[in-house]
C-alpha positions in Angstrom: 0.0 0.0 0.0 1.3 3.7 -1.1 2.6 5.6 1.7 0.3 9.2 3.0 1.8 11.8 1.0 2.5 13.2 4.5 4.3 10.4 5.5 6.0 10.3 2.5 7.1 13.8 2.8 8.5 13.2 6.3 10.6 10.6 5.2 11.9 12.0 2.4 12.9 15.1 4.2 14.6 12.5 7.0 16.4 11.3 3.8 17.3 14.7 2.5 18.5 15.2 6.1 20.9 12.3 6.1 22.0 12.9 2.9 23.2 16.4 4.1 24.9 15.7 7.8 26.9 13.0 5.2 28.1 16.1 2.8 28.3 18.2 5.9 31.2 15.7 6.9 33.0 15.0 3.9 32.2 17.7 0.8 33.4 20.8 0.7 32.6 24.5 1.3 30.4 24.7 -2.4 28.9 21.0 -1.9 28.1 22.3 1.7 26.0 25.5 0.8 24.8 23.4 -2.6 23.1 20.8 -0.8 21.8 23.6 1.8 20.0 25.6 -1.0 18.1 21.7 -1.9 16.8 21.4 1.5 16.3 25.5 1.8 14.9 25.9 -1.6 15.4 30.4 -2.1 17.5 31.3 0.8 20.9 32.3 2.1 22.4 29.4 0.9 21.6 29.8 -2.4 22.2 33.0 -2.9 25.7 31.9 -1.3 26.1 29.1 -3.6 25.7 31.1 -6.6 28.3 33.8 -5.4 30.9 31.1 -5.3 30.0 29.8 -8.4 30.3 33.3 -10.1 34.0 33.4 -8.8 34.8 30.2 -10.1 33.7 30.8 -13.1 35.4 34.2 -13.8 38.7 32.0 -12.6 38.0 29.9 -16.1 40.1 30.8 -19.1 37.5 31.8 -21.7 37.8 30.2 -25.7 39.7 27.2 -26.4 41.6 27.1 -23.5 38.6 26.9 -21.1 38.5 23.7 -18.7 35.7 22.5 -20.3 35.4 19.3 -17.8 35.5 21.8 -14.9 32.9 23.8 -16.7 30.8 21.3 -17.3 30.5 20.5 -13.1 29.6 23.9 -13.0 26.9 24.2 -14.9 25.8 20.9 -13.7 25.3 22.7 -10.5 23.6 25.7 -11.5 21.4 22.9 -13.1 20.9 21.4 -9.8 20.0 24.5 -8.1 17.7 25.7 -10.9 19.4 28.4 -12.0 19.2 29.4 -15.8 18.6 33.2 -15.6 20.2 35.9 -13.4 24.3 37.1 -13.9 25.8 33.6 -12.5 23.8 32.1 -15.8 24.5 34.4 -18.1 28.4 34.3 -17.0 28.3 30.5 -17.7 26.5 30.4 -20.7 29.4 32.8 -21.9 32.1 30.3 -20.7 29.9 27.8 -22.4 29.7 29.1 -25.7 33.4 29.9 -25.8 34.2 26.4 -25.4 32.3 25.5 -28.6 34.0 23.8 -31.0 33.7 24.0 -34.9 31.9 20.8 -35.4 29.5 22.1 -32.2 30.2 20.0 -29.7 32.4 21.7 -26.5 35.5 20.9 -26.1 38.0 19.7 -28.4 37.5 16.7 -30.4 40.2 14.5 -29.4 40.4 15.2 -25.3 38.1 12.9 -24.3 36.2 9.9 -25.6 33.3 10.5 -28.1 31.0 9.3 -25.4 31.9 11.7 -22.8 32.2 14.2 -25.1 28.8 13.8 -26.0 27.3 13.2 -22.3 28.6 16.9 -21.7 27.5 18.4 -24.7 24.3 17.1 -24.1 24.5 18.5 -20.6 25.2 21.7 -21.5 22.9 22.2 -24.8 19.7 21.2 -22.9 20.8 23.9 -20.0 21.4 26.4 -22.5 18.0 25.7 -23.7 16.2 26.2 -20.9 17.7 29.4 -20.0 17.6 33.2 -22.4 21.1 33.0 -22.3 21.6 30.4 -25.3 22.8 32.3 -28.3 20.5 30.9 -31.5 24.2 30.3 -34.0 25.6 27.9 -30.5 22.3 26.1 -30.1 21.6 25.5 -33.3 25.5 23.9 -33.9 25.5 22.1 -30.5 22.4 21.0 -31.6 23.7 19.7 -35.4 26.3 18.2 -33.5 24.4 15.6 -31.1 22.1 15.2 -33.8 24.7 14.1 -35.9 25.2 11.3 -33.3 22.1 10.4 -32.4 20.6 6.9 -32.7 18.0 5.1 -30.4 20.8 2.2 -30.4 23.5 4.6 -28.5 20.8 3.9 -25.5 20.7 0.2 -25.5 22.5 -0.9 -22.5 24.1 2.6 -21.6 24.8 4.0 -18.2 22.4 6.5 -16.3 24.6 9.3 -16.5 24.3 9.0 -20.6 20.9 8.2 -20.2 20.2 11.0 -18.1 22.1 13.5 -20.8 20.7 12.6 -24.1 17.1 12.8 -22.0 18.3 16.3 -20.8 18.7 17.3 -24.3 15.7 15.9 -25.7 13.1 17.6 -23.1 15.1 20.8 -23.8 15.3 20.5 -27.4 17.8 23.3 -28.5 16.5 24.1 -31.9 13.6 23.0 -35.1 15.3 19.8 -36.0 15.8 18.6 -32.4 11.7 19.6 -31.5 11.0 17.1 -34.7 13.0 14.5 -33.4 12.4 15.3 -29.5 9.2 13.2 -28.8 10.3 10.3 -30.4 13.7 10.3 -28.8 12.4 10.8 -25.0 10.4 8.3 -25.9 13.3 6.1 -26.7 15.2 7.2 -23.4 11.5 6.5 -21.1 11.8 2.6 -22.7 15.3 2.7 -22.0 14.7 4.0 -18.6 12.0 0.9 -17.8 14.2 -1.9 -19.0 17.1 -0.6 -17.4 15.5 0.2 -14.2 13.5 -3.2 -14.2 16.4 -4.7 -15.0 19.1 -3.7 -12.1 21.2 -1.3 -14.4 19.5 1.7 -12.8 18.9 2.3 -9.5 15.8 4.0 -7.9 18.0 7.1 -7.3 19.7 7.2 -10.6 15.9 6.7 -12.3 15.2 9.5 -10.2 17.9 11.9 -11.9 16.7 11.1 -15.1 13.3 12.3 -14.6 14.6 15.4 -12.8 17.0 16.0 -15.4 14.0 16.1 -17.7 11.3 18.3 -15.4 9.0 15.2 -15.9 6.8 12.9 -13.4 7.2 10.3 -16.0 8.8 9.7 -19.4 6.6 8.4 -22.3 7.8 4.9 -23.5 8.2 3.4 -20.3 6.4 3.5 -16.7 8.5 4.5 -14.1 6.8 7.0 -12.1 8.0 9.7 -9.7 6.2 8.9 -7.1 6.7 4.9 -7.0 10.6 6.0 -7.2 10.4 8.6 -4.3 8.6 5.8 -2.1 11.8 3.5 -2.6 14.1 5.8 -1.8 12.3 6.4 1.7 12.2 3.2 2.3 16.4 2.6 1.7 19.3 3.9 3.4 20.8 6.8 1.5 23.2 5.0 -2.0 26.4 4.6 -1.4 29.0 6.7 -3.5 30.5 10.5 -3.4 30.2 13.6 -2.8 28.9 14.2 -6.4 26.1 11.1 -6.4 25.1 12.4 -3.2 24.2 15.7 -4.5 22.8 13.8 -7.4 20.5 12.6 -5.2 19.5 15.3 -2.9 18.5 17.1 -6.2 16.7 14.6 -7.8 14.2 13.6 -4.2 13.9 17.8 -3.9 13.1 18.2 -7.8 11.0 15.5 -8.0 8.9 16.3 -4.6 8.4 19.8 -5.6 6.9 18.0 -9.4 4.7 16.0 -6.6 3.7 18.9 -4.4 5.3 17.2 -1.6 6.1 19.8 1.0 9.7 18.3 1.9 11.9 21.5 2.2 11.8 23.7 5.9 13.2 27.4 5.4 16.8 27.3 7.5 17.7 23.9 6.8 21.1 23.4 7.7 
């Protein structure tokens, strides 16, 4: 039997609670005020958060020479705490669009491996998408670029983190080629997501991610729901990994609560 939504609430926020004594301990100053601004929602700690994150970035290099992995985990947090607008997101999106490549994708070409080359570009297109700071002439080759690569078979067996990416990039879809494709392809991802998920490959929290990662309750294609997910992770002691997964985490629970209308947050957390 489901779970009250206001015990379900109350556990979740115990579980939000854990999750933060746990980065409290062992992340540092940014991963501290980060996972503050999850449990706080708008408050001091976000506003903090973001005033780091402005001085890291303006410590990047801009144009080729830009850091594009450490980039990339900055954005990924101003994904996490919901920022797209404001002068911490149009900062980034500079940084971003400086580190575009000719072929569109960021970075250069022969850094990294194709498929985490195209995990961040992903990343970083479908935040750009979202926001007003995406220049059209970037979206549109960033956009080119992943659609370039794209095939419903790069999904078959792939791990949440690309999962979660090319879904990012589908629900934001950049420009008119990727809105013809997009419902098709987060289609794709939501079967993906089920047999993955149903099969072990994915884990309650990382199936949580992707539907954050997409603003979405549910994906089409498949039937993993938010609120089935939320009621496993209440049930479970926090996953095991990093500083990073547990953020991961922290985001996707708050995200997806807020989706729900679950009042999980309490003004001062932390």
């Amino acid at each position: 039997m489901s779970d009250p939504p206001r015990d379900l609430a109350s556990a979740l926020a115990l579980r939000l609670e854990g999750i933060r004594l746990r980065i409290e301990e062992t992340g540092g100053e940014l991963d501290r005020l980060e996972v503050r601004a999850l449990l706080e929602g708008e408050g001091s700690a976000r506003s903090a958060a973001e005033a780091v994150l402005v001085e890291q970035l303006a410590a990047l290099p801009s144009g080729p020479q830009v850091p594009v992995e450490g980039l990339g985990e900055l954005v990924l947090r101003l994904l996490r705490l919901g920022t797209n607008r404001g002068a911490v997101a149009e900062q980034a999106a500079r940084r971003v669009a400086s580190a575009q490549a000719p072929d569109g994708g960021f970075g250069p070409p022969a850094a990294e491996p194709e498929a985490l080359r195209l995990r961040r570009s992903a990343h970083l297109t479908g935040w750009l998408a979202s926001g007003p700071f995406g220049r059209p002439s970037v979206l549109r080759r960033a956009s080119s670029f992943l659609l370039r690569a794209w095939s419903p078979a790069r999904l078959a067996g792939t791990s949440v983190r690309d999962l979660a990416a090319w879904a990012h990039f589908f629900s934001h879809p950049a420009d008119e080629e990727a809105v013809e494709q997009a419902d098709a392809a987060v289609a794709w991802c939501g079967r993906e997501l089920e047999r993955s998920f149903r099969g072990g490959r994915i884990d309650p929290a990382g199936a949580a991610r992707v539907l954050a990662v997409c603003d979405a309750v549910a994906l089409p294609g498949g039937a993993v729901r938010a609120g089935d997910l939320l009621r496993m992770l209440a049930g479970t002691a926090p996953s095991p990994g990093g500083v990073a997964e547990a953020l991961d985490e922290a985001w996707a629970i708050a995200r997806l609560a807020e989706l729900l209308h679950l009042p999980i947050r309490r003004a001062g957390a932390g």
